[in-house]
N, C-alpha and C positions, 0 to 999 in steps of 0.2 A: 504494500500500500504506500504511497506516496505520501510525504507529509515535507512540511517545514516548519523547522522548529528551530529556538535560540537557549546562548546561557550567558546571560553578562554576570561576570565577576567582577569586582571590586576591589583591585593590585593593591590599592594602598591602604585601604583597611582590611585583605584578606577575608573578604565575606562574599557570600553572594549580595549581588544588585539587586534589592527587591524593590517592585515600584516603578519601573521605568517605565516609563509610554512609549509604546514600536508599533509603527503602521508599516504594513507592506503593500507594496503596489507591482504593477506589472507594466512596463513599457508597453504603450500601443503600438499596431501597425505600422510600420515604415517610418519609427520612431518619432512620434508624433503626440508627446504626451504622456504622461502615466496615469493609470488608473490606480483607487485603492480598491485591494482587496479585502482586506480584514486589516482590526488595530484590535492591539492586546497590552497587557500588563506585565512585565516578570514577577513571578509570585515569590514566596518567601526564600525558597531554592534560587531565585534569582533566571525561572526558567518559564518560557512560552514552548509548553511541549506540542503544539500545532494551531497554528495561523489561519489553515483554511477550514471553512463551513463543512458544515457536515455535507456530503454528497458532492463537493466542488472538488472540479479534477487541475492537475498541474499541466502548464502548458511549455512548450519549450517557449524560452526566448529572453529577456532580460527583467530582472526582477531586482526590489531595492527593499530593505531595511532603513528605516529612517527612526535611528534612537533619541527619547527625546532625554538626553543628556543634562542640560539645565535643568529640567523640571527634576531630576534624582539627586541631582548635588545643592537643590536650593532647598529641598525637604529637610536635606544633612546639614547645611547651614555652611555651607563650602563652599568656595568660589571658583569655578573652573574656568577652564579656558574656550574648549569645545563644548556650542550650546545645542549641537546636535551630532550627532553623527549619521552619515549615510552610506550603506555598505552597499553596492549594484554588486550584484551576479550573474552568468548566466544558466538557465536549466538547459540543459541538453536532454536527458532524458525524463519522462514524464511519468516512470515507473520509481525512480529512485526517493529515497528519503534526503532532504536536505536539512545540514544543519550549520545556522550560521553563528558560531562562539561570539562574544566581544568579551574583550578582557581591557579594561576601564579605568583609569585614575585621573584626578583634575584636570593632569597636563599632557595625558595620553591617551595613545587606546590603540588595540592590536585588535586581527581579525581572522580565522582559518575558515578552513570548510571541514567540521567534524564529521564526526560518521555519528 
């Protein structure tokens, strides 16, 4: 089953990120815009274990995570640097599970493609 899913962790204080606002979208046609598909929260694990609707299938083609960063560090009383982050990927296949990591601190932030 296809899914996509996230885990922001929190480098500088060693916790999971809970509380972050992440919408995903999917580039239109002939790249002409994004669409959103679903927005979610990271729960206490600091994890959105999957983004799309029940019965909505994965498409190949380019897709974006957009963390909303300022809103989890102004909760903490922290000032950061990046007030959002945004991660584009591409699916190539529409069978696979995606998972897109952020690992997070005021004045940075790292990205893979987990399993």
């Amino acid at each position: 089953m296809s899914t996509i899913s996230t885990h922001v962790l929190d480098t500088a204080r060693g916790v999971p990120a809970a509380g972050v606002p992440i919408t995903l979208e999917r580039e239109a046609e002939g790249g002409d815009g994004w669409s959103r598909v679903a927005f979610g929260v990271t729960n206490e694990d600091g994890r959105v274990r999957d983004f799309l609707p029940a019965g909505a299938q994965l498409s190949p083609g380019r897709w974006r995570m957009t963390f909303e960063t300022d809103a989890y560090f102004e909760a903490l009383g922290v000032s950061g640097f990046y007030p959002v982050v945004r991660v584009e990927f591409v699916i190539r296949a529409s069978s696979e599970h995606y998972h897109v990591p952020l690992l997070l601190s005021p004045y940075g932030y790292s990205t893979y493609r987990g399993s």
